[in-house]
C-alpha positions as CSV (number, residue, x, y, z in Angstrom):
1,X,-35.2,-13.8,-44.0
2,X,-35.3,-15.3,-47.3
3,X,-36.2,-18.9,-46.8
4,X,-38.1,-21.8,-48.4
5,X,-40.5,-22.7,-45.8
6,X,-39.5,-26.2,-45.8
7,X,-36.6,-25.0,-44.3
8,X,-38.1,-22.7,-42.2
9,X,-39.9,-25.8,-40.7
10,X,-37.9,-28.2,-40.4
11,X,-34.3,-27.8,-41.2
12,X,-33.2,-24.3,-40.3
13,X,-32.5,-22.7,-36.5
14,X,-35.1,-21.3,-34.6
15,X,-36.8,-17.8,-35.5
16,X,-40.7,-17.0,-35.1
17,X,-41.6,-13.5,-35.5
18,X,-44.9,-12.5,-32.9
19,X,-46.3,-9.5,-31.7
20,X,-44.7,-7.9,-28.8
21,X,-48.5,-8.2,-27.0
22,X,-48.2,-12.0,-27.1
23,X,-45.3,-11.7,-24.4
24,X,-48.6,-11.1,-22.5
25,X,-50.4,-14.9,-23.8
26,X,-47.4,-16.0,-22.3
27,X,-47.4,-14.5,-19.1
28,X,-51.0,-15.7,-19.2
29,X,-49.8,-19.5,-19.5
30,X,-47.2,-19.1,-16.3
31,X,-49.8,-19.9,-14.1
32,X,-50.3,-23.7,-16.2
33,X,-47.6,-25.3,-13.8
34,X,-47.7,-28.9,-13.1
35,X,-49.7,-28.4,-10.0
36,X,-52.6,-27.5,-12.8
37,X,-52.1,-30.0,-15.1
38,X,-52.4,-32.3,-12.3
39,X,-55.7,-31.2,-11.2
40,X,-57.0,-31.2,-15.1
41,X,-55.8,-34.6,-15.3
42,X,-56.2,-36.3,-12.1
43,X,-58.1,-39.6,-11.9
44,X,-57.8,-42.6,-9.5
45,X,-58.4,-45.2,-12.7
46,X,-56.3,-48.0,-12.8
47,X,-53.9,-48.3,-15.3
48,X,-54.6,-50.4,-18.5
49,X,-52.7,-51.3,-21.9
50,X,-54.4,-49.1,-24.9
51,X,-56.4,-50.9,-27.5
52,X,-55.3,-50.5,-31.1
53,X,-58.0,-50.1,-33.3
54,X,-58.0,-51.9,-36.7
55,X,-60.3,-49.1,-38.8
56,X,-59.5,-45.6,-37.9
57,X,-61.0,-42.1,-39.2
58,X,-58.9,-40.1,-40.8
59,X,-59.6,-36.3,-42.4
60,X,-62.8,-37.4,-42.9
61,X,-61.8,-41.4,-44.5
62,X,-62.1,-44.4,-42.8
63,X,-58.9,-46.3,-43.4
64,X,-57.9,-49.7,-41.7
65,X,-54.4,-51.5,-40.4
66,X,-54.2,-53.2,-44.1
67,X,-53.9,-50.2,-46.0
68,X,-51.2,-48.6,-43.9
69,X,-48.9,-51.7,-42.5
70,X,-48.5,-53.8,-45.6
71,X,-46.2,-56.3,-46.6
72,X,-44.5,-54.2,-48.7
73,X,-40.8,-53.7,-48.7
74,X,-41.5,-49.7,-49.1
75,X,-43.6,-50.0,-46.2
76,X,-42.0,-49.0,-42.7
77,X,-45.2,-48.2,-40.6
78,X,-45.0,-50.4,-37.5
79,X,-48.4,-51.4,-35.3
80,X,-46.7,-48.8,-32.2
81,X,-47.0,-45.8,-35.2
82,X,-50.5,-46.6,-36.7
83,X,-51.8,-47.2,-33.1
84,X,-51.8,-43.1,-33.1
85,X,-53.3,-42.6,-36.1
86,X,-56.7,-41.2,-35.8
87,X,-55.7,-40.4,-31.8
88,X,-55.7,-36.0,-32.6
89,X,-54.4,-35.0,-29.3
90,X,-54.6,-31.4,-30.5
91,X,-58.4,-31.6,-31.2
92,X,-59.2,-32.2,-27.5
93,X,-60.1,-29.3,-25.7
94,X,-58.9,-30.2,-22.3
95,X,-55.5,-31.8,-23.6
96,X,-52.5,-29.5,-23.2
97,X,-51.8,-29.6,-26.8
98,X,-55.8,-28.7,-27.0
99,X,-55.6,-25.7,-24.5
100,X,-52.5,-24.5,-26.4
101,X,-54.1,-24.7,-30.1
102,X,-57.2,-23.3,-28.8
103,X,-55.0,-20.2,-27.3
104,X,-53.0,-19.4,-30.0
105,X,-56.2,-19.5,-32.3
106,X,-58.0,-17.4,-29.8
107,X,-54.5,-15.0,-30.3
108,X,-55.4,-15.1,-34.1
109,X,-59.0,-14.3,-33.8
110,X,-58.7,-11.4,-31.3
111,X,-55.7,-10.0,-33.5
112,X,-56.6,-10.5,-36.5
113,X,-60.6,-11.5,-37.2
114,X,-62.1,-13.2,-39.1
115,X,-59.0,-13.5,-41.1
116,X,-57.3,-16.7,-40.7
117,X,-58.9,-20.3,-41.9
118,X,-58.3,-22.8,-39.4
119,X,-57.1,-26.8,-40.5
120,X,-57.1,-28.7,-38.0
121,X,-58.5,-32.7,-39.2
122,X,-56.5,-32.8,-42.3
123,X,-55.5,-36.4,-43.2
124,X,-52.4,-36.9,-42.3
125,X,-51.5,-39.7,-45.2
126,X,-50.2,-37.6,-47.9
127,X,-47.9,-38.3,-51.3
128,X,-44.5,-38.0,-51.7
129,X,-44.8,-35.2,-54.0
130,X,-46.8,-32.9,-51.4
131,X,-44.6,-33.9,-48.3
132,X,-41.5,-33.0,-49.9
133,X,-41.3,-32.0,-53.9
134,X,-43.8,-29.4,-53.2
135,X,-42.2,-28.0,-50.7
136,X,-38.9,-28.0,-52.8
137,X,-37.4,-30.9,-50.9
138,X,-34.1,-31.3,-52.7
139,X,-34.7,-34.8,-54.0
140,X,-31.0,-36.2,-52.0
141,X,-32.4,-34.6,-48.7
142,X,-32.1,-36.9,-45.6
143,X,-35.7,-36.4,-44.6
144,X,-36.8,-38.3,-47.4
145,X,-34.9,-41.7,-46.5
146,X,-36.7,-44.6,-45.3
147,X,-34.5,-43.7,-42.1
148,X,-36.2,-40.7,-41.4
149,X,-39.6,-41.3,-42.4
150,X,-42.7,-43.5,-43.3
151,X,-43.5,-44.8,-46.1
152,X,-46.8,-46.7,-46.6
153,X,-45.8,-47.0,-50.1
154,X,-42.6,-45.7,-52.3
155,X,-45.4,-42.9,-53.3
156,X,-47.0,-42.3,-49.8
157,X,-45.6,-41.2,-46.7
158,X,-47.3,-40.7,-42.8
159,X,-46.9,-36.4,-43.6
160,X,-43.5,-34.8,-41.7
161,X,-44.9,-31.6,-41.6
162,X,-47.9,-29.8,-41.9
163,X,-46.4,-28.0,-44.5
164,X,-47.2,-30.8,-46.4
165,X,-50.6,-29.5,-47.0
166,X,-48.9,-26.1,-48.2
167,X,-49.3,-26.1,-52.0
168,X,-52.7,-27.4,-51.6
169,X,-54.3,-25.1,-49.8
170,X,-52.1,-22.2,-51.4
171,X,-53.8,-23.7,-54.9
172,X,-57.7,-23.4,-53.1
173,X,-57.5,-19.9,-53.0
174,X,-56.5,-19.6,-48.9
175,X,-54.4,-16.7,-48.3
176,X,-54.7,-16.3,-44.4
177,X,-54.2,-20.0,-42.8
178,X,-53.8,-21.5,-39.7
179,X,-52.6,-25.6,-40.2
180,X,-52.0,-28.0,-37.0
181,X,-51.8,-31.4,-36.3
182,X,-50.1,-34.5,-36.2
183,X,-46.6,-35.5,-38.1
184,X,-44.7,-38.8,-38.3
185,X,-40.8,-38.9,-38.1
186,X,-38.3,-41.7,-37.0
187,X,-36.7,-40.4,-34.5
188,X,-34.5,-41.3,-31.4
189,X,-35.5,-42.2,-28.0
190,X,-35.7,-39.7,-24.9
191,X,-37.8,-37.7,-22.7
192,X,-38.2,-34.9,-25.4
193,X,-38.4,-36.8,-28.7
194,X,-41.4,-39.0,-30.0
195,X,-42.1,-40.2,-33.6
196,X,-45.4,-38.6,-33.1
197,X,-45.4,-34.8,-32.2
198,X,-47.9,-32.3,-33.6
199,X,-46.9,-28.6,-35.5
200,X,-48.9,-25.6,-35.9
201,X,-48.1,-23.5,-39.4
202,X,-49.5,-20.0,-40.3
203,X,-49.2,-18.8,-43.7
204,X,-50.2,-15.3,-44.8
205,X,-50.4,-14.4,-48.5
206,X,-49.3,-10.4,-49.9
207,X,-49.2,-8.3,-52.7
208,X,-46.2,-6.9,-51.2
209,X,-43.4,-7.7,-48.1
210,X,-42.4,-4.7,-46.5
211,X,-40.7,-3.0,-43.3
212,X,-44.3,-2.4,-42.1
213,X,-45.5,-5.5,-41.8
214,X,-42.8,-6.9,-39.7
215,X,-40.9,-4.1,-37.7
216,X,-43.5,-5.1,-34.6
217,X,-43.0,-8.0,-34.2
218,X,-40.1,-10.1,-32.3
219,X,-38.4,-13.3,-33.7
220,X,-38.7,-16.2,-31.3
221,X,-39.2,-19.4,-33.5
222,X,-39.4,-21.2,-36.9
223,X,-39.9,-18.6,-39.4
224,X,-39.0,-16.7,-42.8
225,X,-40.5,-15.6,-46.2
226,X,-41.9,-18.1,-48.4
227,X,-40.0,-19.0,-51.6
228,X,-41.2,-18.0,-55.0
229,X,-41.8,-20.9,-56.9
230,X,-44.0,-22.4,-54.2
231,X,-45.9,-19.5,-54.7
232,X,-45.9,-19.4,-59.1
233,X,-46.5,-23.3,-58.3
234,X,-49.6,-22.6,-56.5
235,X,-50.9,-19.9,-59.1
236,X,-49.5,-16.8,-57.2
237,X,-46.8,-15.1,-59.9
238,X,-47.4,-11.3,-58.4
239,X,-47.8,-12.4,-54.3
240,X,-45.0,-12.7,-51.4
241,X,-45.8,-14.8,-48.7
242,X,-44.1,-15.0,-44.7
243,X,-45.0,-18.4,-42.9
244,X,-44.2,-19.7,-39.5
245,X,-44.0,-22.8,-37.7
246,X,-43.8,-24.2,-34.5
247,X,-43.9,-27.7,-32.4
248,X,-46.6,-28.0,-30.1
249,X,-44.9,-30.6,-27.9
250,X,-42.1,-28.5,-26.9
251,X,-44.1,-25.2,-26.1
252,X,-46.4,-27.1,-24.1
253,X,-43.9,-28.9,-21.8
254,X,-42.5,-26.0,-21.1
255,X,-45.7,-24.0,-20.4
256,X,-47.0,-26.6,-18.6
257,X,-44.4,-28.3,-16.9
258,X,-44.4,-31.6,-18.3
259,X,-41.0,-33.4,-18.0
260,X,-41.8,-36.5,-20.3
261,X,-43.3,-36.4,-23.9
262,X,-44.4,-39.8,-23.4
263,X,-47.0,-38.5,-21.2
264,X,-49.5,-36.5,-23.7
265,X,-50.1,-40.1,-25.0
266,X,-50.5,-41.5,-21.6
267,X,-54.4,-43.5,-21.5
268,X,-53.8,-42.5,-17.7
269,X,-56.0,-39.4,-16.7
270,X,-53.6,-38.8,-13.7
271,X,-50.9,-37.6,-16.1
272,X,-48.3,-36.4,-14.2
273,X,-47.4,-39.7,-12.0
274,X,-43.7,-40.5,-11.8
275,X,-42.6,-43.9,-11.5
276,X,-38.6,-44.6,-10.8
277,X,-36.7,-46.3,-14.3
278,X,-35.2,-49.2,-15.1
279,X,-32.1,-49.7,-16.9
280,X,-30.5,-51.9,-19.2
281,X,-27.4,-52.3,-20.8
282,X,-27.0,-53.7,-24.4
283,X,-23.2,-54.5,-26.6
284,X,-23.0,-55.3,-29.8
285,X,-21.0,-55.4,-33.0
286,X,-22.9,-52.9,-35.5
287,X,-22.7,-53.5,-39.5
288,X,-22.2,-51.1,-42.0
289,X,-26.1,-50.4,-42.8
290,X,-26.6,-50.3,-38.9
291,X,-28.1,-46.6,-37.8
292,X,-29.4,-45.6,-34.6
293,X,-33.3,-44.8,-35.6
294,X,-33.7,-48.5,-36.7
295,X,-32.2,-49.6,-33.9
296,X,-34.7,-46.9,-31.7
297,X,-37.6,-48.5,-34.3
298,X,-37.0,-51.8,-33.5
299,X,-37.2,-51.1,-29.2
300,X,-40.1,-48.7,-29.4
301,X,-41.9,-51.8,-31.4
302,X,-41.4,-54.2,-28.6
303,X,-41.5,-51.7,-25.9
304,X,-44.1,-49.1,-26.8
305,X,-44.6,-46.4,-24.3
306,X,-42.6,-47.9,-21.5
307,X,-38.8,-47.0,-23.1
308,X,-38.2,-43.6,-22.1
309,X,-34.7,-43.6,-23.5
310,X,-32.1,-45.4,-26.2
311,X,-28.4,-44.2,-25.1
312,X,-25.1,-44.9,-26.2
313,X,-22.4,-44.8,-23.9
314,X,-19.5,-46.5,-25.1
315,X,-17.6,-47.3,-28.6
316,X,-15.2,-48.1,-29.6
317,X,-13.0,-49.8,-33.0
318,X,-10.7,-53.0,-32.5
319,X,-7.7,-53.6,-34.3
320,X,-10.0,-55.9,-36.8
321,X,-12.1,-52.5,-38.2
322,X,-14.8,-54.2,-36.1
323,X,-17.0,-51.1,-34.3
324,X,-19.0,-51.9,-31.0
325,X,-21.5,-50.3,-29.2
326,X,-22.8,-50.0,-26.1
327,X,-26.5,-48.6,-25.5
328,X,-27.9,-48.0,-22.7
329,X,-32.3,-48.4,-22.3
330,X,-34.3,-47.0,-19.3
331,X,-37.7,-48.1,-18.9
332,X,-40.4,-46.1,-16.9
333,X,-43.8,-46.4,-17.3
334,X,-46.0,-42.6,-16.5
335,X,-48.7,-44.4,-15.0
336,X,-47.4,-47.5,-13.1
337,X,-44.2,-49.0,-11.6
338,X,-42.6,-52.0,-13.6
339,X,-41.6,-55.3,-12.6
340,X,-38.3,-56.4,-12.9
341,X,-39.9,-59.7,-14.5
342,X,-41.7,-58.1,-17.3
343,X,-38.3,-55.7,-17.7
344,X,-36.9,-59.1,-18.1
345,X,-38.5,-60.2,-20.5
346,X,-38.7,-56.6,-22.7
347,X,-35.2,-56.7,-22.4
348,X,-34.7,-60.4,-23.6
349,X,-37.0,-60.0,-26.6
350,X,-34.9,-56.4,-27.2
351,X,-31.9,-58.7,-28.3
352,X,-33.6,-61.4,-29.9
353,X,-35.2,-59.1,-32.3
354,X,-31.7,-56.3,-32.9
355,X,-30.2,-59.4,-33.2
356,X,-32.2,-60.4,-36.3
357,X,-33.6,-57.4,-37.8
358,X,-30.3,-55.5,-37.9
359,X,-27.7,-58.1,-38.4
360,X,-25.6,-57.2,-35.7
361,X,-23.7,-59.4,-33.5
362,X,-24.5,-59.1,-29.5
363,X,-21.5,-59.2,-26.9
């Protein structure tokens, strides 16, 4: 499968090739229900709003609120998004996205030892140039819009990828590497997506590709063989290189049972509370710059944690050219019920702000 691994990553269907044996790690992670996770995680603490901090540590740098939410009109890092900054879900070992890093790296050493370097703090404020170009980003891509992604500045972005730290690594000599952590999209709103997930990439440097290295193994998710001049960029002219990567948010719901990605970022040790939604209906006449992430942006800002999910259900055009839209917003909190007075008031400040920050005219 000849692939950039940008593409591999990111852009292309599913595909991972892994040992038949690890059908086995997966067997082992049946018994991680939501039954388990409960008992991991329970806790009779009362609930309580989390505190943004305004100096975080990141890869080693302390870096505050000023240098990552400027007043800059490149800059479209909200408070909700550097809030998580610094938070590494997947470095904590009795986290789900902890237990699952730690297995798959347990995998890795059993398999193959002493053999793969492991990244796992590397900061995840990186330049425009290693998040895409060096990953041969076609410069007209979508990924690189201020839609999709965030930009501190026009030349640094909050990484997409952890394939961001690709070239890098490839250009420090590391030839067998294991890279996880957290990545920054725009995204929209419902149970499965977050604008703060965290991938896993392994990347394994060769003299040669063949047959032999491969025909064990079976293809079950993002994979393929890395392109050339990623390699003869990094100083490689004579290797080949196969690289995979996978989402730990998605394997982990699934192994664990977890029906709402809001709730790895819960501040509530109970974890697997469910609390009934609220919804709330929203019509309005969209512009011709309108698009559905800033509009996703601009709740999740208000909202935070408590909108589980941004829906349209209706459109349609009038006989004027003029398009409207009808989106429907459920509130739930994971760790409390809501009242319909502070819905209320989310709601009303919901409008005020689509109103104004996207120039659209309510119904």
């Amino acid at each position: 499968m000849a692939t950039s691994f940008a593409n591999a990553t990111i852009f292309s269907k599913p595909s991972l090739f892994l040992q038949r044996s690890t059908l086995a790690f997966c067997l082992r992670f049946s018994s991680f229900s939501t039954s388990s996770a409960a008992v991991q995680f329970h806790s009779h603490k009362k609930w309580r709003h989390p505190v943004a901090s305004s100096l975080v540590e990141l890869g080693g740098l302390k870096i505050s609120r000023e240098e990552i939410v400027k007043d800059d009109p490149t800059n479209n890092v909200p408070d909700s998004i550097f809030s998580k900054l610094g938070m590494q879900l997947h470095r904590r070992d009795q986290h789900p996205l902890g237990i699952l890093k730690n297995a798959i790296y347990d995998y890795f050493d059993t398999n193959y030892p002493n053999k793969f370097d492991k990244f796992d703090n590397l900061c995840p404020i990186v330049s425009v140039k290693a998040n895409f170009d060096d990953v041969l980003v076609p410069a007209d891509h979508v990924s690189r819009s201020y839609n999709d992604t965030y930009y501190v500045d026009s030349q640094t972005v909050l990484r997409c990828h952890t394939s961001a730290h690709q070239a890098e690594l490839l250009s420090k000599g590391h030839t067998h590497f294991l890279v996880t952590g957290d990545v920054y999209r725009r995204d929209s709103i419902d149970s499965t997506h977050y604008p703060v997930f965290h991938q896993m990439e392994g990347v394994r440097v060769l003299l040669q590709l063949t047959g032999k290295d491969l025909e064990k193994w079976l293809e079950v998710l993002g994979c393929g063989v890395t392109e050339q001049e990623i390699l003869k960029r990094s100083g490689r002219m004579d290797n080949v290189a196969w690289a995979f990567g996978l989402g730990l948010e998605r394997l982990a719901m699934v192994l664990f049972d977890i029906p709402d990605i809001r709730l790895f970022w819960t501040m509530d040790e109970r974890f697997t509370s469910q609390y009934p939604p609220c919804y709330k209906d929203m019509s309005f006449w969209i512009s011709d710059s309108f698009t559905e992430n800033n509009l996703c942006e601009v709740v999740r800002g208000i909202a935070g944690d408590l909108v589980e999910e941004v829906k349209l259900i209706d459109n349609f055009t009038n006989k004027k050219g003029m398009t409207s839209h009808c989106y429907r917003i459920a509130y739930r909190s994971m760790e409390r019920s809501l009242t319909d007075e502070e819905i209320n008031d989310l709601q009303w400040k919901v409008r005020e702000q689509v109103e104004s920050k996207l120039k659209v005219v309510l119904r």
